[in-house]
Each structure stands twice: as structure tokens, then as C-alpha cells.
C-alpha positions as a LaTeX table, in Angstrom:
\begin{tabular}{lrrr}
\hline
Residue & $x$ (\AA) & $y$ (\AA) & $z$ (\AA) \\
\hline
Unk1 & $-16.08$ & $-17.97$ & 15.15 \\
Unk2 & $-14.37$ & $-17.63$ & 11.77 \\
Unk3 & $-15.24$ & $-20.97$ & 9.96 \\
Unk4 & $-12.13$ & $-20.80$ & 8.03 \\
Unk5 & $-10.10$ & $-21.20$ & 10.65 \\
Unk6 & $-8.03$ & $-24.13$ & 9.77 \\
Unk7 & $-6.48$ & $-26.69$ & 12.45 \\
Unk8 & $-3.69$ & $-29.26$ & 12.19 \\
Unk9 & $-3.87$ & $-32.18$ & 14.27 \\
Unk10 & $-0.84$ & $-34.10$ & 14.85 \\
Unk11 & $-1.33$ & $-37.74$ & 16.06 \\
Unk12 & 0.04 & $-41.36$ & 15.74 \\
Unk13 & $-2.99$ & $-43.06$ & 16.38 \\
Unk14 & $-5.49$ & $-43.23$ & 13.13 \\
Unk15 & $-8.47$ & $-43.45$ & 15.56 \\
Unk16 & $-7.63$ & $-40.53$ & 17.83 \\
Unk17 & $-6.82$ & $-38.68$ & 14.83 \\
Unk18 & $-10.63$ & $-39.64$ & 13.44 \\
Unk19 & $-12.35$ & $-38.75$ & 16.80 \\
Unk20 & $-10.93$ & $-35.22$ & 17.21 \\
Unk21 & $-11.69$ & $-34.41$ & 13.39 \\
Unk22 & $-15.11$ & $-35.35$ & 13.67 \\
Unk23 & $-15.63$ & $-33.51$ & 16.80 \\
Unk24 & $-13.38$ & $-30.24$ & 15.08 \\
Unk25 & $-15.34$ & $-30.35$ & 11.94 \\
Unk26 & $-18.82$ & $-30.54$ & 13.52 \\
Unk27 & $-18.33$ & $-27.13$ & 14.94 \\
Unk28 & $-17.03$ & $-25.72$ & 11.89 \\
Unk29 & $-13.44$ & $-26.29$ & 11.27 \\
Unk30 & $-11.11$ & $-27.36$ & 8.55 \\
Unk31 & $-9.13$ & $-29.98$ & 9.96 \\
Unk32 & $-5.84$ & $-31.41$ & 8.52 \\
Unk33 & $-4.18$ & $-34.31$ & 9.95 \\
Unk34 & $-0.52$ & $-35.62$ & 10.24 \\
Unk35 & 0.75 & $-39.31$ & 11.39 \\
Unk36 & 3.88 & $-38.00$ & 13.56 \\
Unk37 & 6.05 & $-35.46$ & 13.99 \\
Unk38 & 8.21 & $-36.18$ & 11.07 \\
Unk39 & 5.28 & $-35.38$ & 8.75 \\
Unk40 & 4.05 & $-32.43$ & 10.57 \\
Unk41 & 7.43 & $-30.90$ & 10.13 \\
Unk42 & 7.59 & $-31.68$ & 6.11 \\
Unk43 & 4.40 & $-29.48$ & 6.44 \\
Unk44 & 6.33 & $-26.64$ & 6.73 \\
Unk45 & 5.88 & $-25.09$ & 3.34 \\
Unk46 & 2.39 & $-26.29$ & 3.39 \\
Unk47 & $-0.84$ & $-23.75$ & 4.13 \\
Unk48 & $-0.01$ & $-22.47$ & 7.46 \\
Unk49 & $-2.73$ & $-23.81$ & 10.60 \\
Unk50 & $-4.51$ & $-21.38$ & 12.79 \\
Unk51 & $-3.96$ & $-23.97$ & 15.62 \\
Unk52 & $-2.08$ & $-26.96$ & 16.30 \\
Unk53 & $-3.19$ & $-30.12$ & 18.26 \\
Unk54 & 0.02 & $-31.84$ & 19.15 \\
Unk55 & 0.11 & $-35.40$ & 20.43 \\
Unk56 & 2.62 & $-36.12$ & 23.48 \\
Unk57 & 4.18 & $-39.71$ & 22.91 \\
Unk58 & 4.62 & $-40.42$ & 19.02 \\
Unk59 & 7.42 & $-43.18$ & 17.71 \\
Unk60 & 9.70 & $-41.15$ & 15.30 \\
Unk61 & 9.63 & $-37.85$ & 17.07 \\
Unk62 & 7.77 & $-36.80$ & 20.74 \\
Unk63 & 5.68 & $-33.86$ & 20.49 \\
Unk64 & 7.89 & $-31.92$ & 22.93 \\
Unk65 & 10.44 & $-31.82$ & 19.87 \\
Unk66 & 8.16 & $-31.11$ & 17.27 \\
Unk67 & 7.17 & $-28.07$ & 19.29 \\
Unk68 & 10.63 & $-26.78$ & 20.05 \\
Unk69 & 11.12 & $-27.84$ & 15.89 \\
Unk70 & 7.96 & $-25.31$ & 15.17 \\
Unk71 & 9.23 & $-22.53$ & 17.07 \\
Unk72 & 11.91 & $-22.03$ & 15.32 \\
Unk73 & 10.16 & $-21.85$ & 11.13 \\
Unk74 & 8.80 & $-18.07$ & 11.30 \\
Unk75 & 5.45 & $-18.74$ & 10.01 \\
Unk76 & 5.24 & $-21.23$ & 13.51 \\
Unk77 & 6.24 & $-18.49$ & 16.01 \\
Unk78 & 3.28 & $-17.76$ & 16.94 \\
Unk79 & 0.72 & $-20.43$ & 16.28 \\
Unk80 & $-1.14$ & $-21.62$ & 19.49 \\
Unk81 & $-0.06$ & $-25.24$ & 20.14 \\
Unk82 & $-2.49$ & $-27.85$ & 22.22 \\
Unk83 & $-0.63$ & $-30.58$ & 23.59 \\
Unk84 & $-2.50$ & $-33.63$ & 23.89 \\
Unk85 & $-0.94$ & $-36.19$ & 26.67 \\
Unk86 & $-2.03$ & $-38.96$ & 29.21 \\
Unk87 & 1.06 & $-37.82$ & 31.29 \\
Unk88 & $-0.68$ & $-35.69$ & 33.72 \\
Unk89 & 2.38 & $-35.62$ & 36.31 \\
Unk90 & 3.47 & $-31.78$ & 36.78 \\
Unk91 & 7.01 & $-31.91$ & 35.17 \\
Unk92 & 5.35 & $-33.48$ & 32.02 \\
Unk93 & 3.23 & $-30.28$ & 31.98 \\
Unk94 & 6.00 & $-27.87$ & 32.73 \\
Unk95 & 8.03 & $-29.37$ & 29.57 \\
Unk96 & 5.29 & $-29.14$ & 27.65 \\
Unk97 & 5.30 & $-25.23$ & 27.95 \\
Unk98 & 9.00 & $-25.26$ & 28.10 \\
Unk99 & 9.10 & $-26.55$ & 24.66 \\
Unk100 & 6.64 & $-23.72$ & 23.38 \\
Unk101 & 3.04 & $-24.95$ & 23.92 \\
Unk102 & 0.12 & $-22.57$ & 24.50 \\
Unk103 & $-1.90$ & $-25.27$ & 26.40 \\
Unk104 & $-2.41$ & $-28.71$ & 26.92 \\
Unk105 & $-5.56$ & $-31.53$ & 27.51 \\
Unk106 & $-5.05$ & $-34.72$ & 29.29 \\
Unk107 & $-6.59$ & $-37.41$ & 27.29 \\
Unk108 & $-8.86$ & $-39.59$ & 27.84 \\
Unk109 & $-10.10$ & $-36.18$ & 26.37 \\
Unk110 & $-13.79$ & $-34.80$ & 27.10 \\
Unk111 & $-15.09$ & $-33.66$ & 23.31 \\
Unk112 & $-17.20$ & $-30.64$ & 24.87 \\
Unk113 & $-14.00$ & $-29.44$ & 26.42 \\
Unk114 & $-11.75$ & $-29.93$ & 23.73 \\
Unk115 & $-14.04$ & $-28.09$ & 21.20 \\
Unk116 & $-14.40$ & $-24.99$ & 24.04 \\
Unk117 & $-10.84$ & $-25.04$ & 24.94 \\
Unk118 & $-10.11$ & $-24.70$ & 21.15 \\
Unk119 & $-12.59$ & $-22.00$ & 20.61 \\
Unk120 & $-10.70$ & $-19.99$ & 23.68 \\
Unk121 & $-7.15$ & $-20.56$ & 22.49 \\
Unk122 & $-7.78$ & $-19.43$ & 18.98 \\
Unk123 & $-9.60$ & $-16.07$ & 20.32 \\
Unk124 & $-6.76$ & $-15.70$ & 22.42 \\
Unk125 & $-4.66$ & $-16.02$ & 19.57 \\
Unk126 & $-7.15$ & $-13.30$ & 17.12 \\
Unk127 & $-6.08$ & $-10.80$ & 20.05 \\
Unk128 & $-3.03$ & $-11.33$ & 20.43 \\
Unk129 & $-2.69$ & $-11.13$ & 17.35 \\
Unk130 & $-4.40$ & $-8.18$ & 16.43 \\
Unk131 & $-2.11$ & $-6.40$ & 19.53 \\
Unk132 & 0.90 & $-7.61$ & 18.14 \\
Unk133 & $-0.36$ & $-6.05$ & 14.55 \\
Unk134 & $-0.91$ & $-2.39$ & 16.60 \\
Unk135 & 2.11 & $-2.25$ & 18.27 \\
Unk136 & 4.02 & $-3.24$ & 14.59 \\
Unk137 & 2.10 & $-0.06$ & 13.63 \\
Unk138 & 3.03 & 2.05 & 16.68 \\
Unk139 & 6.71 & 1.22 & 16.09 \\
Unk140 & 6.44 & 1.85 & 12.15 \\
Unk141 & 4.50 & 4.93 & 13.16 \\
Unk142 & 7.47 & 6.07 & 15.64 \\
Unk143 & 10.51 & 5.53 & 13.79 \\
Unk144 & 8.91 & 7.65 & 11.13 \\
Unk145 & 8.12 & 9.95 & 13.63 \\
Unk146 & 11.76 & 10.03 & 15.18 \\
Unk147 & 9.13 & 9.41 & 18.63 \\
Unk148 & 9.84 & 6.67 & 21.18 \\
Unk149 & 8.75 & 6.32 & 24.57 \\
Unk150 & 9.89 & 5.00 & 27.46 \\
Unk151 & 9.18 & 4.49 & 31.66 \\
Unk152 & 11.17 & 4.86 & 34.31 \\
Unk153 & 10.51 & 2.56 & 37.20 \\
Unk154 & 12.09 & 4.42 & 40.28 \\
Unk155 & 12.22 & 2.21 & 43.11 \\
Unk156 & 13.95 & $-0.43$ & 40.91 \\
Unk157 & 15.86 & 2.38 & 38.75 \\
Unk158 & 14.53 & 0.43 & 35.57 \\
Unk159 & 13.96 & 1.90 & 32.42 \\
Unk160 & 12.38 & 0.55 & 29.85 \\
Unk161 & 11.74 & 1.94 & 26.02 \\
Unk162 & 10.49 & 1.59 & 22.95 \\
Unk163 & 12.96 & 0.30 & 19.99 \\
Unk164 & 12.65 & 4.21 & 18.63 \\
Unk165 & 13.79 & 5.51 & 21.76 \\
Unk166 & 17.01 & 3.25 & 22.30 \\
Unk167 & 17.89 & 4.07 & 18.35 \\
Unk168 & 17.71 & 7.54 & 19.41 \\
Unk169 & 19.90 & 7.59 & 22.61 \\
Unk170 & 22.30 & 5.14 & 20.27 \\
Unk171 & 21.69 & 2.81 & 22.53 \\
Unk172 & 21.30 & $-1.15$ & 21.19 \\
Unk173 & 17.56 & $-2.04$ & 21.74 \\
Unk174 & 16.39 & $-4.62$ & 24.88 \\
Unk175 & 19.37 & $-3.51$ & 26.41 \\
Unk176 & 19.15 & $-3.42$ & 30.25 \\
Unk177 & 18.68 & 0.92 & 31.56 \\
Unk178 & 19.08 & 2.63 & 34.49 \\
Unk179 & 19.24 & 5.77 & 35.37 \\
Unk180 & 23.35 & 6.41 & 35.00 \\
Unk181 & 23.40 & 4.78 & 31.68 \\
Unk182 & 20.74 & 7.59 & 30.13 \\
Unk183 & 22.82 & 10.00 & 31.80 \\
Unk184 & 26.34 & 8.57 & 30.40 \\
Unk185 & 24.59 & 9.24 & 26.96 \\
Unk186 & 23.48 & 13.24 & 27.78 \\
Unk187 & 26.48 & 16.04 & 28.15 \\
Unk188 & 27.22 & 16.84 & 31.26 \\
Unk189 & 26.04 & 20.77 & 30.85 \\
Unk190 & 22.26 & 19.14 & 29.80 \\
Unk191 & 22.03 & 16.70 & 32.61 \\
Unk192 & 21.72 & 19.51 & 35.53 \\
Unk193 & 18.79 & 20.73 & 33.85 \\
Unk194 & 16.90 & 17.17 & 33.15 \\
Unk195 & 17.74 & 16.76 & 36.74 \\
Unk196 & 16.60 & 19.41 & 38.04 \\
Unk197 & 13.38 & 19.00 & 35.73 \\
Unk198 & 12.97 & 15.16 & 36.94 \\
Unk199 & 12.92 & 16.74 & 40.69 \\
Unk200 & 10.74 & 19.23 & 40.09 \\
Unk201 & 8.46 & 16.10 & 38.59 \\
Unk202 & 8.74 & 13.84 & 41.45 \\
Unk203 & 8.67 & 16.52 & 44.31 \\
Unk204 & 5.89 & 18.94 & 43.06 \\
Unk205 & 4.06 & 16.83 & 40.01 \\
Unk206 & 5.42 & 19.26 & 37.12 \\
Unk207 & 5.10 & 18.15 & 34.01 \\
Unk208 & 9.09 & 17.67 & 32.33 \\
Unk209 & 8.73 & 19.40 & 28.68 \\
Unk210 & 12.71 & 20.44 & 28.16 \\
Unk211 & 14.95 & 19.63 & 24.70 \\
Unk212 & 18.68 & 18.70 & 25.36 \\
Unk213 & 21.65 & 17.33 & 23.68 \\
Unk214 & 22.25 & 13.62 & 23.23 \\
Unk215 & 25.82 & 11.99 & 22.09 \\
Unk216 & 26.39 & 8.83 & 20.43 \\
Unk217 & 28.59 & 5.83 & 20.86 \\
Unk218 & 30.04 & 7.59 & 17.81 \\
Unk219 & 30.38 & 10.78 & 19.04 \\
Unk220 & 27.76 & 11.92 & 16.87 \\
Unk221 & 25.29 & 14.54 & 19.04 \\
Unk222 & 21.79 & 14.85 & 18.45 \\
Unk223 & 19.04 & 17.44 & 19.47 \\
Unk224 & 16.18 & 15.74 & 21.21 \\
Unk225 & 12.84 & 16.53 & 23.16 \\
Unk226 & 11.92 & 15.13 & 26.19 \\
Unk227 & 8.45 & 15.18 & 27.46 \\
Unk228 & 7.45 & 12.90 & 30.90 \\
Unk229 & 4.80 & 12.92 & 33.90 \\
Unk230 & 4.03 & 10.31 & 36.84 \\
Unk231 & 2.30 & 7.45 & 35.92 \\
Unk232 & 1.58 & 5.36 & 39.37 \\
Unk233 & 2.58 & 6.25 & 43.04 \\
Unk234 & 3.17 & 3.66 & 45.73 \\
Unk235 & 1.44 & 5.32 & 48.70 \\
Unk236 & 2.82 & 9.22 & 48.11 \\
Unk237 & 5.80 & 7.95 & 46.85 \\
Unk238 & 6.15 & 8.18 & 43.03 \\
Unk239 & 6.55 & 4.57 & 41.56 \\
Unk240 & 6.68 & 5.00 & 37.82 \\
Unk241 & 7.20 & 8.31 & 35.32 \\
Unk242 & 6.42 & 7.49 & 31.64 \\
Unk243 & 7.91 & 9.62 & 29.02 \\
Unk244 & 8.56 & 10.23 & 25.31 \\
Unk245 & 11.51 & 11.41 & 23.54 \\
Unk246 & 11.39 & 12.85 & 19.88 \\
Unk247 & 14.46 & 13.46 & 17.50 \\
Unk248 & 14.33 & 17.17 & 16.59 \\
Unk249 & 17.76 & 17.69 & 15.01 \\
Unk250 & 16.69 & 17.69 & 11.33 \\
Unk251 & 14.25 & 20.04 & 13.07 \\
Unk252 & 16.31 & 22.69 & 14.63 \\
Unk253 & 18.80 & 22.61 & 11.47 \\
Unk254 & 15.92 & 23.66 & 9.45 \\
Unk255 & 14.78 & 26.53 & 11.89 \\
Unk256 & 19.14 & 27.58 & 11.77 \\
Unk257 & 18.78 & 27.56 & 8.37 \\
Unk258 & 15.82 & 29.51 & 8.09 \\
Unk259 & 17.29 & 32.08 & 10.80 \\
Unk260 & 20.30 & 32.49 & 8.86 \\
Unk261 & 18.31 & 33.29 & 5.62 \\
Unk262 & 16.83 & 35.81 & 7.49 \\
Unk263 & 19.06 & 37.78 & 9.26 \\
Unk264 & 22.39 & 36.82 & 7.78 \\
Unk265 & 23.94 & 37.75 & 4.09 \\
Unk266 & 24.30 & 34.04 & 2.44 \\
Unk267 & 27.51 & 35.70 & 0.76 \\
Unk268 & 29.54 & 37.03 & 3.43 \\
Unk269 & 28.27 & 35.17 & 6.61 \\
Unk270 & 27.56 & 38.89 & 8.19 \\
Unk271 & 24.46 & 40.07 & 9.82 \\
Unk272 & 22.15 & 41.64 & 6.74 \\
Unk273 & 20.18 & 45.29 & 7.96 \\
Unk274 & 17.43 & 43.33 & 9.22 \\
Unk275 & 19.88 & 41.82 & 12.17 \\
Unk276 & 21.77 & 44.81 & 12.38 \\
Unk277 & 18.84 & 47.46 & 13.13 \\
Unk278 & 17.94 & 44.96 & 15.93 \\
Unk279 & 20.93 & 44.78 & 17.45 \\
Unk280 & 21.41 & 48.44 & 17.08 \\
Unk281 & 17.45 & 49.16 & 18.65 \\
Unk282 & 18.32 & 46.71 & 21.48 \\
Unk283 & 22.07 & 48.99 & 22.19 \\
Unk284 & 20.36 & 52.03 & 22.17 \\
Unk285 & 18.00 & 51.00 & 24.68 \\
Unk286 & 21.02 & 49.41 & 26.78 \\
Unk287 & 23.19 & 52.34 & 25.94 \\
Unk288 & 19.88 & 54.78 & 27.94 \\
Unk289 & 19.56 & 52.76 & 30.73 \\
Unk290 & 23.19 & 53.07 & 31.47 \\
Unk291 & 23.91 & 56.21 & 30.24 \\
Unk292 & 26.96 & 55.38 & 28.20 \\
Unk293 & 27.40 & 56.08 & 24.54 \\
Unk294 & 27.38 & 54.11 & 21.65 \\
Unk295 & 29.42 & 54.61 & 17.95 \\
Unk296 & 27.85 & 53.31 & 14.77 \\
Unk297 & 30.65 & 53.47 & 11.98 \\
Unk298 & 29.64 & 53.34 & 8.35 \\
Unk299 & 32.22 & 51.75 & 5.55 \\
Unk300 & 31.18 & 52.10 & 1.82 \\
Unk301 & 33.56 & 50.47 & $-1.16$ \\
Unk302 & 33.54 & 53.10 & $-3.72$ \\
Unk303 & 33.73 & 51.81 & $-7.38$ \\
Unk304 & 32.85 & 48.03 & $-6.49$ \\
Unk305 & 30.38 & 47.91 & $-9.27$ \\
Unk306 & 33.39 & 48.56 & $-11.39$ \\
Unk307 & 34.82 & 45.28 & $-10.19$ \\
Unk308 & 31.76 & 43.03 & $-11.36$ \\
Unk309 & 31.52 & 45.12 & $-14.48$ \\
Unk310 & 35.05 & 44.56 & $-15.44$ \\
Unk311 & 36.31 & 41.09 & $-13.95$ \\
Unk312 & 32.81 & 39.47 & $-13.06$ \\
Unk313 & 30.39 & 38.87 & $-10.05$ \\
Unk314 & 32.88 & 35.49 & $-8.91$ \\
Unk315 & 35.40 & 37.77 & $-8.54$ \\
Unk316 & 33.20 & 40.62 & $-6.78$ \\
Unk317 & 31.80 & 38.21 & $-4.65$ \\
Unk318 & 35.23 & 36.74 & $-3.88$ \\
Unk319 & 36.46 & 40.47 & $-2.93$ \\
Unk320 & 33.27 & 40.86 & $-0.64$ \\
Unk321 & 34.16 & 37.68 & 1.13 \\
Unk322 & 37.66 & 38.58 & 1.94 \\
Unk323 & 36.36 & 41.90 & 3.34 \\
Unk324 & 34.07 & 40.65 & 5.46 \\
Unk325 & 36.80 & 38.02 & 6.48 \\
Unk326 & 39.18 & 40.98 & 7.47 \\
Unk327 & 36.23 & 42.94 & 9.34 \\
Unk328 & 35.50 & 40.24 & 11.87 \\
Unk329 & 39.02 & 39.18 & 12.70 \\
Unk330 & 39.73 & 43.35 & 13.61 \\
Unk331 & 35.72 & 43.01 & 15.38 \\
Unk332 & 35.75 & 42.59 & 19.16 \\
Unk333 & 32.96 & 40.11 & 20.43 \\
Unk334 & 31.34 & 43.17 & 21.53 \\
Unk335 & 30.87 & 44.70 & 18.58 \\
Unk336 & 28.54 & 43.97 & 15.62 \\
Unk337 & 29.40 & 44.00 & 12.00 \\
Unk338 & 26.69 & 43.76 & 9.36 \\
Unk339 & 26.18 & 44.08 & 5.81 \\
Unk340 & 23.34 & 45.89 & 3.34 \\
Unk341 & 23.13 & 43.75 & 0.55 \\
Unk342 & 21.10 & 45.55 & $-1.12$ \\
Unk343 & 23.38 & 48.32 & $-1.82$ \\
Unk344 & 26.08 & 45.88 & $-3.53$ \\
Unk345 & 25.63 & 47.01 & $-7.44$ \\
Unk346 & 25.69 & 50.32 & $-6.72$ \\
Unk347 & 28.68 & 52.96 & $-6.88$ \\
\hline
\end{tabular}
């Protein structure tokens, strides 16, 4: 037990409020007290309690109120809260939890279990506590990640997901899913193929590893990858597929990008040699198989290193632009027009 754990108890009766401090603070606790609800309020901005002990029946203001009150200051979220009560009926009880309590001890109150039953709650609390720290970091960890994850419940046709993975469908998080409404946010040419994957998944146990498009309430379309496999069955039947789903647009962009530096001329938007001795390999071998022919025309501009000498490279680069322009307006998709770079400051 962590003997700093601090405890407020909240109680209009000066003995009762004795008793359960001396019984608190033999087993190690720091124990605060408060008169009625009024003061345990103003307490507010005060050192915040590990636990609360929270009489019933008080004069200025019942304890049901000072627990709904409590709920509602941040720093009392999620503070366990022991209501203490002789009303042992059952709505009594159910109002108690309705307000926000944790747990509750009928007085006339056994010491030995009020001193165990605070030892339990406040354990109760460490790990919940300590959960609700991990999954803070799970969620901090996604969104940096551009990962969420999510489960589909199949008989039900519920899906549930992480906060990550509604921001990535652009979808407002806790928002009630089914099946339809993921599919409302996926073009129509991807959603064959994630539904032929999910088949393949359910029917045959293959894992679902597949990247698609998804569009945005504001038309804005995103590259993602999706990655699922069963989770439970109910009999043979599959009950539940969990999944993830990672944001790889900035991703593909870059690998665009990098192709284009590649294999295309940054000047003219053409294929550079690299591309076009490819794509000239690959016709030859087409061209064989087929036995058709193929024609490979070459076009030099004589003198263009005249035109940087005399009027600048803007204005060469400018002329090598409009070429190209011209070139692949006369190309047919067929054909393949490329540039050699290289070659440009020479005569």
C-alpha cells in the first residue's frame, strides 16, 4: 500500500468523522476531513484525494449531489467515491451509483471492513489507472503513427475503432459503424476487392493485407492499408475479425516522387533514358513474341546550346518545355516519348 495515499472523508457528524480517521490513519493513511458537502466542494482547488468517503444524508447538500457536483471538476472524474449510508433499501443503492459512486458501506459500519474495502477500491483505482495511462499512450502512439484499429462484430454488423481509425476514414469518433457506413466512405472500384478479401477471410481464414482508397466528407481521398484476421468464432461461424488500418498517403507520395526522380526528366515531365530503354527492352520482347515490328525514331535540336549561350538557360529550358508539350499532344497512348538529358548542352 502506498502510505501517501491521501483520503477525504466527507461527513456531518464530528464523531463519525473522528472514528473513520482513526481507523484510516492506523493503517497508514492521510486523512482529511470536511463537515458537508458545501465544504467538500470549496475543496476543489485544494490537494486532490486518492479516495473519497462520502456521507449519504448531510443538511446543506446530500451526498448524492456532491457526487454528481464531483463528476463534473476534471481532477474528480475519476476519483473512487465510497458512499457511506444507513439507507440500505435497493433504490437508495442504485442512486448512489447513478450519481457516480464507485461503492458504498452501510453504516453502522464494521472498521475491519471499511479499512479492507478501502484498500480494494484504491488498488482498483492504481489499475485502472495505470490502463487508462497505456491506452493514452497507445492513442498518442497511433495518431503519430497514422495506425488505428478497429473490430468488426459480424453477427451484430458492429464496428468498433480506435479514435485514429475514425480520423482516418473522416469519420467523427464514437460514432455508431456498420458495415455500409465503412463502405459509403471507400470508392466503389476499391470495395469489390476489400470484399472479396473479407470473404476470402471469413470462408477460408486468409489473412486481409490489401491498401485501397478512402474519401472524405470533404471529398478529400486518402491512400490507406488495411490489415485484419478472425479473432473469435461462435461454433464454426466467425464471430469477430479485428483489424488495423494505417494512413500511407504521405507514404506513397514520397515513393511517386521518388519514381518520378528516377525515371522521369524533372524539366520536361518526359520519360529520361533510364524509362525509355525499359520500355523499349519490354517492346522488343512483345514485338518477338508476336512477330510484328517496332520503329524507334530519333529527334535531335541542332544548335540548342546556342539558345542558352545567347538568351539564357530560362529561356532554353522554356523552349525544351514547349517541345516536349508539342511531342505528347502529336504521341498516341501507344507510343512512348522520352528524353536524354544528358545530351542537353551539347550541339
Amino acid at each position: 500500500m502506498n502510505m501517501a495515499q491521501n483520503i477525504l472523508v466527507v461527513d456531518d457528524d464530528a464523531m463519525m468523522r473522528l472514528l473513520v480517521s482513526q481507523a484510516l490513519s492506523a493503517s497508514g493513511y492521510s486523512v482529511a476531513t470536511a463537515s458537508g458537502g458545501n465544504e467538500a466542494l470549496a475543496r476543489e482547488k485544494k490537494k486532490t484525494p486518492d479516495l473519497i468517503l462520502l456521507d449519504v444524508t448531510m443538511p446543506d447538500v446530500d451526498g448524492f449531489s456532491v457526487c454528481r457536483e464531483l463528476r463534473k471538476i476534471e481532477d474528480f472524474k475519476n476519483i473512487p467515491v465510497i458512499m457511506l449510508t444507513a439507507l440500505d433499501d435497493v433504490k437508495s443503492i442504485g442512486s448512489a451509483y447513478e450519481a457516480g459512486a464507485t461503492d458504498f458501506i452501510i453504516k453502522p459500519i464494521n472498521w475491519h471492513i471499511l479499512v479492507q474495502r478501502v484498500n480494494y477500491v484504491l488498488r482498483a483505482s492504481e489499475a485502472f489507472s495505470a490502463l487508462r495511462t497505456s491506452q493514452s499512450r497507445l492513442e498518442h502512439a497511433q495518431r503519430i503513427a497514422h495506425l488505428g484499429h478497429w473490430e468488426w462484430d459480424i453477427e451484430r454488423d458492429v464496428i468498433r475503432g480506435s479514435d485514429e481509425a475514425y480520423r482516418i476514414f473522416g469519420i467523427e469518433p464514437g460514432t455508431s459503424l456498420n458495415s455500409p457506413s465503412i463502405a459509403n466512405a471507400i470508392p466503389a472500384d476499391d470495395v469489390e476487392r476489400i470484399t472479396s478479401g473479407m470473404r476470402q477471410l471469413i470462408m477460408h481464414g486468409i489473412s486481409l493485407s490489401l491498401e485501397h482508397r478512402v474519401q472524405r466528407p470533404n471529398g478529400e481521398f486518402r491512400v490507406v492499408q488495411q490489415q485484419a484476421e478472425i479473432f473469435s468464432f461462435v461454433g464454426k461461424r466467425v464471430r469477430q475479425i479485428i483489424g488495423t488500418v494505417r494512413d500511407i498517403t504521405v507514404e506513397k507520395q514520397t515513393e511517386e516522387h521518388i519514381r518520378r526522380l528516377a525515371f522521369f526528366d524533372s524539366l520536361t515531365g518526359l520519360p529520361n533514358r533510364r524509362m525509355f530503354q525499359e520500355r523499349l527492352t519490354s517492346a522488343l520482347v512483345l514485338a518477338e513474341r508476336k512477330q510484328k515490328q517496332i520503329a524507334v525514331l530519333f529527334l535531335d535540336l541542332d544548335r540548342f546550346k546556342r539558345i542558352n549561350d545567347t538568351l539564357g538557360h530560362s529561356i532554353g529550358d522554356a523552349f525544351l518545355a514547349e517541345i516536349a508539350a508539342r511531342l505528347k499532344a502529336l504521341m498516341r497512348r501507344s507510343d512512348t516519348v522520352a528524353t536524354n538529358s544528358e545530351d542537353r548542352d551539347e550541339d
